[in-house]
N, CA, C and O atoms as a Tripos MOL2 file, in Angstrom:
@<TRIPOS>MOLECULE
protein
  300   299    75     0     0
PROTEIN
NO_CHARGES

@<TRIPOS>ATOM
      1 N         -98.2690   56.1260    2.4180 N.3       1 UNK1
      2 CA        -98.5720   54.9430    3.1730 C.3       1 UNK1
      3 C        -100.0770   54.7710    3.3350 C.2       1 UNK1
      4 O        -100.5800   53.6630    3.1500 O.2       1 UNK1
      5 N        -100.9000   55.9550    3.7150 N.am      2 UNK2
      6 CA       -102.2200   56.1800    3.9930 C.3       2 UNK2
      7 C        -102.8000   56.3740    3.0830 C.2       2 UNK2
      8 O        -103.9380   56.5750    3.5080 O.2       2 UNK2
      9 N        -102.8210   56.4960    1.6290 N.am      3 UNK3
     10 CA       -103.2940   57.0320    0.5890 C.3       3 UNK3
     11 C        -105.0710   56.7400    0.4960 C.2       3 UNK3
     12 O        -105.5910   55.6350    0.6540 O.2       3 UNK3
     13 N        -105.5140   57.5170    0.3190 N.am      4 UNK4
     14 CA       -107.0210   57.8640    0.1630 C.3       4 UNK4
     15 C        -107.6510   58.3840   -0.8910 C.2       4 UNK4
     16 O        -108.0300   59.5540   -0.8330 O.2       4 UNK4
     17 N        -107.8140   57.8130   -1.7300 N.am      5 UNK5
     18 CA       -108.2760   58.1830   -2.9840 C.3       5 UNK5
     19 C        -109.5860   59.4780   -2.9610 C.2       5 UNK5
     20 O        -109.7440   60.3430   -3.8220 O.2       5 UNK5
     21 N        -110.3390   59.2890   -1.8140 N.am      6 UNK6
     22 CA       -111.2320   60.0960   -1.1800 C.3       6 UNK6
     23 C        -111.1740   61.6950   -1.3550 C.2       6 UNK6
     24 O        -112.2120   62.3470   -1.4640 O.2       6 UNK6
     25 N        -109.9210   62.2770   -1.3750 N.am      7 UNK7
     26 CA       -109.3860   63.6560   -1.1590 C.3       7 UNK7
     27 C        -109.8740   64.0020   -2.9200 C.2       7 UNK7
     28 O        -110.6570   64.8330   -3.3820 O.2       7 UNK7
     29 N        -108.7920   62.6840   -3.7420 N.am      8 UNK8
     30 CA       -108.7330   63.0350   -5.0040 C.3       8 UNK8
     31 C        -110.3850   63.7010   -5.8030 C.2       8 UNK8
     32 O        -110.4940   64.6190   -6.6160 O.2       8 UNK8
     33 N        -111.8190   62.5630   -5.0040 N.am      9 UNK9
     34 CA       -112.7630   62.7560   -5.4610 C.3       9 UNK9
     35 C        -113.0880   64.4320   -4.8910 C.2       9 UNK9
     36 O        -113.3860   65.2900   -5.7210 O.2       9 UNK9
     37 N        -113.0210   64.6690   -3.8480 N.am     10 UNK10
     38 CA       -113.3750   65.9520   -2.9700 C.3      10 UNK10
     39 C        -112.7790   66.9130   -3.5040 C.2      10 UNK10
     40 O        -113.0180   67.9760   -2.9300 O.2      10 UNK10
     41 N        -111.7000   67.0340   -4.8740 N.am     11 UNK11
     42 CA       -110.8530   67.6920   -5.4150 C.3      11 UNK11
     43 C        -111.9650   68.0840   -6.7000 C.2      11 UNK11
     44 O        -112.6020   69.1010   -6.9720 O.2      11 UNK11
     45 N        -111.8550   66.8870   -7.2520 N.am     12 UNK12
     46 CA       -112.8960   67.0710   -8.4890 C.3      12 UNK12
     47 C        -114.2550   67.3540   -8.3360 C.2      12 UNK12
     48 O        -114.9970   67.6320   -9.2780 O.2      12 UNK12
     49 N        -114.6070   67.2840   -7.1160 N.am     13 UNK13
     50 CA       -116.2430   67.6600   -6.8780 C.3      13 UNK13
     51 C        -116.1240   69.1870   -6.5640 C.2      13 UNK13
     52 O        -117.0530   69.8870   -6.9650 O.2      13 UNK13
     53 N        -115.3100   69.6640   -6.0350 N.am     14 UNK14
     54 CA       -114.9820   71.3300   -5.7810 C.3      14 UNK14
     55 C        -114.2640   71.9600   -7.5640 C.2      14 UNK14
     56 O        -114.2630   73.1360   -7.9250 O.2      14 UNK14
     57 N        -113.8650   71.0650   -8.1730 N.am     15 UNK15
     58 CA       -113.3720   71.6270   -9.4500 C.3      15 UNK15
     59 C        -114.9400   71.5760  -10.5690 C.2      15 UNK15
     60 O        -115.0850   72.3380  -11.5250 O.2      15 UNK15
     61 N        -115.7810   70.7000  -10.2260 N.am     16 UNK16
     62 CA       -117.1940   70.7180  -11.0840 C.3      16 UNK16
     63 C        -118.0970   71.9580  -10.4570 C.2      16 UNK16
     64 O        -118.7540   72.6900  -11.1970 O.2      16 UNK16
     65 N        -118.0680   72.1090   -9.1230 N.am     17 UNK17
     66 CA       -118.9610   73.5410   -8.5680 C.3      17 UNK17
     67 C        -118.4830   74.3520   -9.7730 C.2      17 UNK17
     68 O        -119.1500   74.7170  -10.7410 O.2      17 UNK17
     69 N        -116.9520   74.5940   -9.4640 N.am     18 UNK18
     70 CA       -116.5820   75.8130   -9.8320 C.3      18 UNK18
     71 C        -116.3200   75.8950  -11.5050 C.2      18 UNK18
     72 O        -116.0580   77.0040  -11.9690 O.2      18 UNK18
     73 N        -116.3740   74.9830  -12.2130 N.am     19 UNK19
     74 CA       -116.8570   74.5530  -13.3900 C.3      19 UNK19
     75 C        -118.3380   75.3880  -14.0990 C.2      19 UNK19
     76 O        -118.4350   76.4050  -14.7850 O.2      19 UNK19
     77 N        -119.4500   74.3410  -13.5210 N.am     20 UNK20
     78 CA       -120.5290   74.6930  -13.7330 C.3      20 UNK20
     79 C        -121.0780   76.0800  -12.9180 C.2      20 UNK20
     80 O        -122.1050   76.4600  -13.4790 O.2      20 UNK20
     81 N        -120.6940   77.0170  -11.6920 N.am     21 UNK21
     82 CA       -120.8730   78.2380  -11.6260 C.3      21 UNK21
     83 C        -120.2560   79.0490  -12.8360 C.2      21 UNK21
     84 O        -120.9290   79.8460  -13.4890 O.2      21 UNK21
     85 N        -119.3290   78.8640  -13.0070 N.am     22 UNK22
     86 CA       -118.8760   79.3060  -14.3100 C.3      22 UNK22
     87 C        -119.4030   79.6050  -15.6230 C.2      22 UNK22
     88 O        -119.3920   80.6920  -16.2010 O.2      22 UNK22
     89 N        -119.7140   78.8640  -15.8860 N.am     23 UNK23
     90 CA       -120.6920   78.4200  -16.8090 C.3      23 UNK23
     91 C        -121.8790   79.4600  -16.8950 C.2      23 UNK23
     92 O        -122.2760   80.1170  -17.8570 O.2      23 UNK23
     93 N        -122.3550   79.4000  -15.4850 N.am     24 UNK24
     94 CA       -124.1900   80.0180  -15.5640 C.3      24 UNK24
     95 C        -123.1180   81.4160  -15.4810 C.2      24 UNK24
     96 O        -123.4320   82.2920  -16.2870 O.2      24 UNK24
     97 N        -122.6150   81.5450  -15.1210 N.am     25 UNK25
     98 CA       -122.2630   83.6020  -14.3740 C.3      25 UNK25
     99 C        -121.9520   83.6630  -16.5130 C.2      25 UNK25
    100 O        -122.7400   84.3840  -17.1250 O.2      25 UNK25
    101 N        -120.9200   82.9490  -17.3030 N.am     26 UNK26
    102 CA       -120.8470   83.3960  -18.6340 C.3      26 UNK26
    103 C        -122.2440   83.2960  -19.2490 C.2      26 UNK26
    104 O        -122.2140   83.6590  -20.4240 O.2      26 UNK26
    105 N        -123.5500   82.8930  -18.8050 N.am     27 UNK27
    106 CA       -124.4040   82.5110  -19.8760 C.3      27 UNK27
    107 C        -124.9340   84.1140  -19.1530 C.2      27 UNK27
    108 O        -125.0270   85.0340  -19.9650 O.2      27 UNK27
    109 N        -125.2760   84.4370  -17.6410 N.am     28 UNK28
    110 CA       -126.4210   85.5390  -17.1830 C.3      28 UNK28
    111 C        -125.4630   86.5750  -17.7370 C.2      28 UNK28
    112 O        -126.0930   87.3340  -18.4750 O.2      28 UNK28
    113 N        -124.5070   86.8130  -17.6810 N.am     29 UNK29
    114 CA       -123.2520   87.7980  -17.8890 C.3      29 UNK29
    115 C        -123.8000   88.1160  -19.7180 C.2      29 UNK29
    116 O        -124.1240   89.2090  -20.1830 O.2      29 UNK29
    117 N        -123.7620   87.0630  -20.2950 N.am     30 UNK30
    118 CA       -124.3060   87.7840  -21.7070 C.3      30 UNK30
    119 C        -125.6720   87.9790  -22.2740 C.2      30 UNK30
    120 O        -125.9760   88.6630  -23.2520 O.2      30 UNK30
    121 N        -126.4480   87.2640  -21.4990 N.am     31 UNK31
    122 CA       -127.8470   87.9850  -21.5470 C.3      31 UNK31
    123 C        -128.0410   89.1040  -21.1410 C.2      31 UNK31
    124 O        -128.9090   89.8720  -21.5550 O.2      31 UNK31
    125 N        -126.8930   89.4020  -19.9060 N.am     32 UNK32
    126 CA       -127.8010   90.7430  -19.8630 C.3      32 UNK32
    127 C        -126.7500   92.1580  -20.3110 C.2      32 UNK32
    128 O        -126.4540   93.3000  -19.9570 O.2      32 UNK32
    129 N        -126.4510   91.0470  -21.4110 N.am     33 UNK33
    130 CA       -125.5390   92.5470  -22.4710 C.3      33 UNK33
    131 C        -124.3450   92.5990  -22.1110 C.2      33 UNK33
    132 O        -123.7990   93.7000  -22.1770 O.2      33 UNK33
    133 N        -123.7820   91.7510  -21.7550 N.am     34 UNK34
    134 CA       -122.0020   92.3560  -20.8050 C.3      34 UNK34
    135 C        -121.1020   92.4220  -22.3840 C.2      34 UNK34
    136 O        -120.4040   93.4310  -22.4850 O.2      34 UNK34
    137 N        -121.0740   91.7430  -23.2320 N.am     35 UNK35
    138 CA       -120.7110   91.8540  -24.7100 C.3      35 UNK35
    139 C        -120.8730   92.1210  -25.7180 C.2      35 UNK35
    140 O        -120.7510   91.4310  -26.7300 O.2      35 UNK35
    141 N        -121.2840   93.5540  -25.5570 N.am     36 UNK36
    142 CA       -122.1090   94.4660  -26.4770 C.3      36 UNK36
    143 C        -123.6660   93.7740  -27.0220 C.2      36 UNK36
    144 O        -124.0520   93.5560  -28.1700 O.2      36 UNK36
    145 N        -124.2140   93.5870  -25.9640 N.am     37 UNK37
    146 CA       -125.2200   93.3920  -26.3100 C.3      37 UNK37
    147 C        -126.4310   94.5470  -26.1400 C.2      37 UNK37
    148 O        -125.8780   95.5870  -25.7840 O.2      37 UNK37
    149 N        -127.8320   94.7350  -26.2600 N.am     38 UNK38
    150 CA       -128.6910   95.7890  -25.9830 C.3      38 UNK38
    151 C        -128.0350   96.6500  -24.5730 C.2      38 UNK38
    152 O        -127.4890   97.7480  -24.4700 O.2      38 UNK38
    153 N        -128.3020   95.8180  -23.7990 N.am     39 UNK39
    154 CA       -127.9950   96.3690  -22.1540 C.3      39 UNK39
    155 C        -129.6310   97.1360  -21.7640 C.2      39 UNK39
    156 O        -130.7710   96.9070  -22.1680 O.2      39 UNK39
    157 N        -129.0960   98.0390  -20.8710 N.am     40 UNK40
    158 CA       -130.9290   98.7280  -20.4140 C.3      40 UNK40
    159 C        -130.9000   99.9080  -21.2090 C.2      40 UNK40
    160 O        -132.0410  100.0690  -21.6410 O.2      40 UNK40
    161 N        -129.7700  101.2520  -21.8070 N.am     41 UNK41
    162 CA       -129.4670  102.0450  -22.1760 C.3      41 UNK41
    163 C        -128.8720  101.9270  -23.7710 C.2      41 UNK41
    164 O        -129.0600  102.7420  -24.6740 O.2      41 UNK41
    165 N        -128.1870  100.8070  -23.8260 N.am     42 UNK42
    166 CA       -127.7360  100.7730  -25.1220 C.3      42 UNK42
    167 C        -126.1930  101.8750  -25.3230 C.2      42 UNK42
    168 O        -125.8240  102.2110  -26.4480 O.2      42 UNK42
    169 N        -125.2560  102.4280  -23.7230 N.am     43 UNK43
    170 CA       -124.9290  103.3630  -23.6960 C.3      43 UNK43
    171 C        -124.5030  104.5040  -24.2490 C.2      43 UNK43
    172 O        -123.3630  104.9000  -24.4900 O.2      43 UNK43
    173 N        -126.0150  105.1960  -24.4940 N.am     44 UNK44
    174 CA       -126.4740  106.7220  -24.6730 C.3      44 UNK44
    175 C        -126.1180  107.4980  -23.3240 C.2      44 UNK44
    176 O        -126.3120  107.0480  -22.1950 O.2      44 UNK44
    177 N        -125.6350  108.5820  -23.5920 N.am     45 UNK45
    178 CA       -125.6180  109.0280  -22.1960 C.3      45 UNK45
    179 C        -127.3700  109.8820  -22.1500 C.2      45 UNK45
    180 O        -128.0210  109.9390  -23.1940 O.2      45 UNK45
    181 N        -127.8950  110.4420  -20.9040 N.am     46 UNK46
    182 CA       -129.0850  111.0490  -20.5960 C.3      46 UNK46
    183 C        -129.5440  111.8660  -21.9180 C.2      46 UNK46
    184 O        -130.6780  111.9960  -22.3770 O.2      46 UNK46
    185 N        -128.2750  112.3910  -22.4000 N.am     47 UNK47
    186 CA       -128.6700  113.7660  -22.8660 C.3      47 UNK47
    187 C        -128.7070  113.3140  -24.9220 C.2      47 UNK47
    188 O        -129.2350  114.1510  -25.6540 O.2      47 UNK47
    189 N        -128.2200  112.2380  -25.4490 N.am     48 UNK48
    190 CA       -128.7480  111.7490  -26.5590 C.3      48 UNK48
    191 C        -129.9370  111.0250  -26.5480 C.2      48 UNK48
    192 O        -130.7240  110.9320  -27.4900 O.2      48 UNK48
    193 N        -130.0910  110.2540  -24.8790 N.am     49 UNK49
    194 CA       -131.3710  109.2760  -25.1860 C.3      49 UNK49
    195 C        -132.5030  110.8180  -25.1690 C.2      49 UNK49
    196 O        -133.4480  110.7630  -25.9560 O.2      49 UNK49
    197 N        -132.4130  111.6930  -24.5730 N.am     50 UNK50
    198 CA       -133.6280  112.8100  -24.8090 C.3      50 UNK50
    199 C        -133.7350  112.9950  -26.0770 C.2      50 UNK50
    200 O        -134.8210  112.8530  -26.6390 O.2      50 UNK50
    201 N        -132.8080  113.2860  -26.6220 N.am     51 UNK51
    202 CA       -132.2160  114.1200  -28.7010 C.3      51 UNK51
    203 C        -132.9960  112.6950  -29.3620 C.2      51 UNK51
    204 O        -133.6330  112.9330  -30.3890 O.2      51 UNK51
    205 N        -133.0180  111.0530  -28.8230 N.am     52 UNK52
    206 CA       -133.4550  110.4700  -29.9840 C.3      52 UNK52
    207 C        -134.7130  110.4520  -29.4530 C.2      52 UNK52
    208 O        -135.4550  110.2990  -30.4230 O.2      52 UNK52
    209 N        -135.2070  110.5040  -28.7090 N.am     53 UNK53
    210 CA       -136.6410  110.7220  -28.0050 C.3      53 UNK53
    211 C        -137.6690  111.4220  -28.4570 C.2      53 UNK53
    212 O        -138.8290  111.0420  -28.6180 O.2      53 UNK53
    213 N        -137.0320  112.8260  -28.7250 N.am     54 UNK54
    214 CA       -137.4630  113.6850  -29.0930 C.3      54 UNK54
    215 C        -137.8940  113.9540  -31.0190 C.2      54 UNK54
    216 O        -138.7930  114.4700  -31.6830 O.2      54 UNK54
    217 N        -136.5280  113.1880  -31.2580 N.am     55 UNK55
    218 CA       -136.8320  112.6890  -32.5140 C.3      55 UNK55
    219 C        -137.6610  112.3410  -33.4280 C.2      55 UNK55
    220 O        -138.0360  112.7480  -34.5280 O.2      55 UNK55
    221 N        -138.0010  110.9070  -32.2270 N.am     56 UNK56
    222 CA       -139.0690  109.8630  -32.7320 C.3      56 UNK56
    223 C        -140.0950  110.5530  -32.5230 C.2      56 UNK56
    224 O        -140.8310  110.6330  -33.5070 O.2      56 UNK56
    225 N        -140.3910  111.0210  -31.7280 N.am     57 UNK57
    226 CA       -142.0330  112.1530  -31.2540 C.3      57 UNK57
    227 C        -142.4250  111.6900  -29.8570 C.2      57 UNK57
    228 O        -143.6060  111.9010  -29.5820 O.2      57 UNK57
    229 N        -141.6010  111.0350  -28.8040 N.am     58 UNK58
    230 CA       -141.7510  110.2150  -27.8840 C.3      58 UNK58
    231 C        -142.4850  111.3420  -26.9870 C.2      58 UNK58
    232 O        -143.5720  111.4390  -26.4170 O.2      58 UNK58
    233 N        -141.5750  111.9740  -27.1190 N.am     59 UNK59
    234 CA       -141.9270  113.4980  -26.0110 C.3      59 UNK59
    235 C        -141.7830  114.7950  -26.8610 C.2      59 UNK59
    236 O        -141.1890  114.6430  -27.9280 O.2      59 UNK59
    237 N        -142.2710  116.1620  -26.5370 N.am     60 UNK60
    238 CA       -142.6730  117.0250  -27.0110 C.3      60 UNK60
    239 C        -141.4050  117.7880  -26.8860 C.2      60 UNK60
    240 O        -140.5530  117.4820  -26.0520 O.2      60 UNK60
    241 N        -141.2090  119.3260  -28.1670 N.am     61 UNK61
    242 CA       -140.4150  119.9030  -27.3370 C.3      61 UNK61
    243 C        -140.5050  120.4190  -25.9800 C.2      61 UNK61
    244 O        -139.5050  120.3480  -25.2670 O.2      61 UNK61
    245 N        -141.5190  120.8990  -25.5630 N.am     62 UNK62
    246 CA       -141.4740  121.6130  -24.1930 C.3      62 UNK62
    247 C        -140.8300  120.2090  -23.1470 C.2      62 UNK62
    248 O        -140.0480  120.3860  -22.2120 O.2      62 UNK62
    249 N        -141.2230  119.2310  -23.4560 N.am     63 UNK63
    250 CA       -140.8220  118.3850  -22.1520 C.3      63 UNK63
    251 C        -139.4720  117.9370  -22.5640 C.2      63 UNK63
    252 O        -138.7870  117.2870  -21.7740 O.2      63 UNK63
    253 N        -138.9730  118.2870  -23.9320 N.am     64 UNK64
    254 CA       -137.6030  117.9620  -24.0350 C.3      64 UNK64
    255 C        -136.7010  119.0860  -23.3590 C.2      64 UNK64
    256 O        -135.6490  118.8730  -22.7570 O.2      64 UNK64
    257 N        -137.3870  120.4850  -23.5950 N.am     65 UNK65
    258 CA       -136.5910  121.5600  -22.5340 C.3      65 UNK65
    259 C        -136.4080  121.6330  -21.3860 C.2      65 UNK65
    260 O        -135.3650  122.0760  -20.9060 O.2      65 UNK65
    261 N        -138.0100  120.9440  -20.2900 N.am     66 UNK66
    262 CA       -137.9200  120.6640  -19.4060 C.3      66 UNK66
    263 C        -136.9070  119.7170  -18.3390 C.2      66 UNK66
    264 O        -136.4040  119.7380  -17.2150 O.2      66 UNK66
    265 N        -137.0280  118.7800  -19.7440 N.am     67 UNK67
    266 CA       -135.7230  117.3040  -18.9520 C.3      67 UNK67
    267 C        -134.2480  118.0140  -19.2090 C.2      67 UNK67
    268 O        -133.3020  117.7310  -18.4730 O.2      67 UNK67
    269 N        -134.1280  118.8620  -20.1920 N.am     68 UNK68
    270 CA       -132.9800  118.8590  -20.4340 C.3      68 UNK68
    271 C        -132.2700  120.1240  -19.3700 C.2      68 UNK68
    272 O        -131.1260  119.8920  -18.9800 O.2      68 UNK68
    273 N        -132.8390  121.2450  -18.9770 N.am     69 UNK69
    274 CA       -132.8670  121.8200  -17.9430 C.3      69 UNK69
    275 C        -132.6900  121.2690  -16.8600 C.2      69 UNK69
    276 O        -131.7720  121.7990  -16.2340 O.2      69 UNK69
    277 N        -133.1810  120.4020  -16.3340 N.am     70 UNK70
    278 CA       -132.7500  119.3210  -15.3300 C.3      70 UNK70
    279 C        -131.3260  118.7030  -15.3090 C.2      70 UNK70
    280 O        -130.4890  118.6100  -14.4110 O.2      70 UNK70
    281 N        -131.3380  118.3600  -16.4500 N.am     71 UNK71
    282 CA       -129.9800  117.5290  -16.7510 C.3      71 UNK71
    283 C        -128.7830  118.4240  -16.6340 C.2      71 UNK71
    284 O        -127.6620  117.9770  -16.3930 O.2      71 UNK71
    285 N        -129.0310  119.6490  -16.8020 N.am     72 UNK72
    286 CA       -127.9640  120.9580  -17.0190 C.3      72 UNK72
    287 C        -127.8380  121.5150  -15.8510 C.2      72 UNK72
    288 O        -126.8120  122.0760  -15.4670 O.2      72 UNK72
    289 N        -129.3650  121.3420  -14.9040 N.am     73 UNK73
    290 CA       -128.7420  121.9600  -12.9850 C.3      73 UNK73
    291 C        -128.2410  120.8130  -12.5880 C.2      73 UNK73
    292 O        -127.1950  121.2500  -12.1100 O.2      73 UNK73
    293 N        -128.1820  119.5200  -12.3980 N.am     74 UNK74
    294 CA       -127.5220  118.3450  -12.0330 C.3      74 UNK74
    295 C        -126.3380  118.4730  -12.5990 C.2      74 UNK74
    296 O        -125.4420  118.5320  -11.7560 O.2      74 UNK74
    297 N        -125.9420  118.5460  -13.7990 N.am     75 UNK75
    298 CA       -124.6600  118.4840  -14.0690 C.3      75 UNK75
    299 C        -123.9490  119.4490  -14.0920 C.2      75 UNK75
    300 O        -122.7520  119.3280  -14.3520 O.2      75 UNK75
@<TRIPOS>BOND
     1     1     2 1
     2     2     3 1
     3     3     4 2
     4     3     5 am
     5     5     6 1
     6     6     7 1
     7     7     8 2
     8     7     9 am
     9     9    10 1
    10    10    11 1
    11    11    12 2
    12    11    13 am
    13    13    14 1
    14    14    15 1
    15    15    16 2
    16    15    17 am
    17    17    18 1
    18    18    19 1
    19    19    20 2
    20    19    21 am
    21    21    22 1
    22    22    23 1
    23    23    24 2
    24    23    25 am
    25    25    26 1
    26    26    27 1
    27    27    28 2
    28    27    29 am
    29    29    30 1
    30    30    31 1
    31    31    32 2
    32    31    33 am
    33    33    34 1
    34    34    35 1
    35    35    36 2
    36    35    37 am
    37    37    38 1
    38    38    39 1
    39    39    40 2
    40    39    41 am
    41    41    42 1
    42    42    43 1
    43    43    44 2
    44    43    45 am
    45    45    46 1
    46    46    47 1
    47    47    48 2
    48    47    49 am
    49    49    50 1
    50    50    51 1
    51    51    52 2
    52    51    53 am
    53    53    54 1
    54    54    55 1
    55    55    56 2
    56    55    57 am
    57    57    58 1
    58    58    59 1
    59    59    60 2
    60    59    61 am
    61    61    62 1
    62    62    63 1
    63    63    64 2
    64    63    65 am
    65    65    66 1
    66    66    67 1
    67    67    68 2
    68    67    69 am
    69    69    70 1
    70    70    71 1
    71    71    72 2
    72    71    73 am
    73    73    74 1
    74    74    75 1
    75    75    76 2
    76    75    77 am
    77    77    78 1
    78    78    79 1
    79    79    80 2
    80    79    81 am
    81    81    82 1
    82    82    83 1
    83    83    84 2
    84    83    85 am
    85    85    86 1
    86    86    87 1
    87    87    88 2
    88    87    89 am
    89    89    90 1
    90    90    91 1
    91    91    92 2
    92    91    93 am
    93    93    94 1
    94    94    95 1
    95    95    96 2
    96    95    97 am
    97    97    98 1
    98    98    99 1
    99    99   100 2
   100    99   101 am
   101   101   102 1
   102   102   103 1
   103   103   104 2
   104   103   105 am
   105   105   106 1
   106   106   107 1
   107   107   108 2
   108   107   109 am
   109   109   110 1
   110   110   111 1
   111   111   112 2
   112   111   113 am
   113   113   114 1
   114   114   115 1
   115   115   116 2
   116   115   117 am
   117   117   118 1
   118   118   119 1
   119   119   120 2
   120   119   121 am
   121   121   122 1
   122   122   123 1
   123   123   124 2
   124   123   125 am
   125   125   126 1
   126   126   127 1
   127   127   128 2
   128   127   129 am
   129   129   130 1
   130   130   131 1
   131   131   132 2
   132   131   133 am
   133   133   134 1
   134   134   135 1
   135   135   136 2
   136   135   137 am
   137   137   138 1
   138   138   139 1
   139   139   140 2
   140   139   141 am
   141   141   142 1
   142   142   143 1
   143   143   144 2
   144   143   145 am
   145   145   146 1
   146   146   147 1
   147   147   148 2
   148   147   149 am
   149   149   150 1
   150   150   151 1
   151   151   152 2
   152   151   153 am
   153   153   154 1
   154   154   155 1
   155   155   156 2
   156   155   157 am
   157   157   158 1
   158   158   159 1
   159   159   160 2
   160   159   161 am
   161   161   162 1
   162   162   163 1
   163   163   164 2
   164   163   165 am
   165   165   166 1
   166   166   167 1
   167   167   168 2
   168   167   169 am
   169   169   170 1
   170   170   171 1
   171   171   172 2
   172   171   173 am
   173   173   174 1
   174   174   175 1
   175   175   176 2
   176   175   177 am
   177   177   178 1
   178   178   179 1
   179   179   180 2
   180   179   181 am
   181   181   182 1
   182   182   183 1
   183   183   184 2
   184   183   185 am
   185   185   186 1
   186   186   187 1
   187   187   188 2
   188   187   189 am
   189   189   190 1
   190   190   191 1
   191   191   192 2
   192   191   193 am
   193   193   194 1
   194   194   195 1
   195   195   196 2
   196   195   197 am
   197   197   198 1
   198   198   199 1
   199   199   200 2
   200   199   201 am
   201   201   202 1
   202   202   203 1
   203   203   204 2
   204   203   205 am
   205   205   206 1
   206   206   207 1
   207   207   208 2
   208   207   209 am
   209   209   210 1
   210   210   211 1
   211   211   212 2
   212   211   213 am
   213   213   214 1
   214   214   215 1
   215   215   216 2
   216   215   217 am
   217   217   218 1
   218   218   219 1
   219   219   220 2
   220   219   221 am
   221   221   222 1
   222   222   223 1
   223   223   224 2
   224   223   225 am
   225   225   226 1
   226   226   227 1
   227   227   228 2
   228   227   229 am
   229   229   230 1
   230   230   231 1
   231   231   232 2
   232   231   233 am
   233   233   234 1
   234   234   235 1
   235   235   236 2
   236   235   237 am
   237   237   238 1
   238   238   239 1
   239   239   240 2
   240   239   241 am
   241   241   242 1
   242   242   243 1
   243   243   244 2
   244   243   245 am
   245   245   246 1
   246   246   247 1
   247   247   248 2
   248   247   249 am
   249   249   250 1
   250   250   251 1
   251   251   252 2
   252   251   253 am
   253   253   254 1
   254   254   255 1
   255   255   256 2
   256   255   257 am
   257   257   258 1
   258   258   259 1
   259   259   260 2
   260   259   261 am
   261   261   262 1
   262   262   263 1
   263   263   264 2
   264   263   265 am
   265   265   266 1
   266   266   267 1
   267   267   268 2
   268   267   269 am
   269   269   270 1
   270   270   271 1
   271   271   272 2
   272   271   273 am
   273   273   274 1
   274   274   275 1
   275   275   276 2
   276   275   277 am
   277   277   278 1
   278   278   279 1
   279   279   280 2
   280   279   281 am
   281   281   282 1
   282   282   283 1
   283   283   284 2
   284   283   285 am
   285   285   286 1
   286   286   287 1
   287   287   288 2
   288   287   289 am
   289   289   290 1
   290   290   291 1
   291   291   292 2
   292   291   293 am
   293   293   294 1
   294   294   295 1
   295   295   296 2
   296   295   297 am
   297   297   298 1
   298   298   299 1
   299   299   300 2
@<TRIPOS>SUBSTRUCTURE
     1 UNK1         2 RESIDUE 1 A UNK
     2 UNK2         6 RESIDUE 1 A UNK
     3 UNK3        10 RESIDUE 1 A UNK
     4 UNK4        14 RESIDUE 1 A UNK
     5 UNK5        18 RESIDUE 1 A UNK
     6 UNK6        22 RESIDUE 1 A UNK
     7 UNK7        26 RESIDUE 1 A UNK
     8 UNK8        30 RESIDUE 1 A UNK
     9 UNK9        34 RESIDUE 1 A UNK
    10 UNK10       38 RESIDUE 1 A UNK
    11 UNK11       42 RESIDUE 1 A UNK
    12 UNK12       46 RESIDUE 1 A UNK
    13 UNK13       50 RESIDUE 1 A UNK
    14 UNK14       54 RESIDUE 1 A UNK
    15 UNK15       58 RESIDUE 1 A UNK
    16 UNK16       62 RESIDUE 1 A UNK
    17 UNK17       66 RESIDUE 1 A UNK
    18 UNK18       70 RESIDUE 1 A UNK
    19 UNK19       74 RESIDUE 1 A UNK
    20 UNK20       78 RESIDUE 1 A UNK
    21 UNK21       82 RESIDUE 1 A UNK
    22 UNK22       86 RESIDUE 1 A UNK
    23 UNK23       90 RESIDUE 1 A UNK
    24 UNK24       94 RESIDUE 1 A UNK
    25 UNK25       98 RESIDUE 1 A UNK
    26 UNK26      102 RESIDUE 1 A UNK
    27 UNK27      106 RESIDUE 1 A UNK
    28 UNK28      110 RESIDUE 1 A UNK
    29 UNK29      114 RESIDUE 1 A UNK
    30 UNK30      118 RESIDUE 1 A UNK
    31 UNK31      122 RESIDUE 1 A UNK
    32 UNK32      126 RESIDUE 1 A UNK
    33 UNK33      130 RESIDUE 1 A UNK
    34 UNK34      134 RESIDUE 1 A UNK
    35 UNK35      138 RESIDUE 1 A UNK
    36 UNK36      142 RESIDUE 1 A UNK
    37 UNK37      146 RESIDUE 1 A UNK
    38 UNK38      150 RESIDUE 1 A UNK
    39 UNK39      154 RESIDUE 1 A UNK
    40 UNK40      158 RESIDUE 1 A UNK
    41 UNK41      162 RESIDUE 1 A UNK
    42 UNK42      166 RESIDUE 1 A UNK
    43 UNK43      170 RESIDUE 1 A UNK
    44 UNK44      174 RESIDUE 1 A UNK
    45 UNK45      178 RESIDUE 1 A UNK
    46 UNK46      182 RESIDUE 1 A UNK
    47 UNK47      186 RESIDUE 1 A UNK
    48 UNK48      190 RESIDUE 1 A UNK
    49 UNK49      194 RESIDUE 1 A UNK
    50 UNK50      198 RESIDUE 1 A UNK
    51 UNK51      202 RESIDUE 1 A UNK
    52 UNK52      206 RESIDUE 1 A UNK
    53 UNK53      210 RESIDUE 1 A UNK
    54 UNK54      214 RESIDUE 1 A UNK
    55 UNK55      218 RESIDUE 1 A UNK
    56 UNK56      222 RESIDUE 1 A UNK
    57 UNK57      226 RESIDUE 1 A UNK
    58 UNK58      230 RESIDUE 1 A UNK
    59 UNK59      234 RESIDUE 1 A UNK
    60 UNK60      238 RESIDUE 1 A UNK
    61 UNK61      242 RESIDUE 1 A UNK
    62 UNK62      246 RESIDUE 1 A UNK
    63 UNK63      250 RESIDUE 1 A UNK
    64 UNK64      254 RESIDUE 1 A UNK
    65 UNK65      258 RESIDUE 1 A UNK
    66 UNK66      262 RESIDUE 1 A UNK
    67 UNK67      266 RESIDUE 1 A UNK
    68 UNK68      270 RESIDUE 1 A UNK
    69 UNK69      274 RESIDUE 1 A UNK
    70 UNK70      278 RESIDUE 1 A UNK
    71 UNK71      282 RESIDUE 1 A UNK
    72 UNK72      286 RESIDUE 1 A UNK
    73 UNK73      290 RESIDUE 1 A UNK
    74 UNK74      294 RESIDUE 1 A UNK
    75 UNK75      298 RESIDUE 1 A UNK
């Protein structure tokens, strides 16, 4: 009897928020690696990122014994 077309718009304006939040959370979500992308680690656990570290010449052996000693009373 009362019909208000009003509600219908207040329907679709709460269905575009949640639309376009959508949207940005899938775009930040894959920049920052959520789909195999880089990420901050690339997940290595502690004890390979030292082994390729050490590799490259990043760090020395002594400071690779040092970290890794660490890593072995923590864990």
């Amino acid at each position: 009897m009362f019909h208000d077309p009003g509600y219908y718009m207040v329907g679709m304006h709460a269905v575009w928020w949640i639309f376009w939040i959508s949207v940005i959370a899938v775009v930040l979500f894959g920049f920052r690696g959520g789909w195999g992308g880089r990420g901050d680690a690339g997940g290595e656990t502690p004890r390979e990122l030292l082994r390729r570290r050490l590799a490259s010449g990043d760090i020395t052996p002594d400071e690779y014994e040092q970290r890794m000693a660490l890593l072995n009373r923590d864990g």
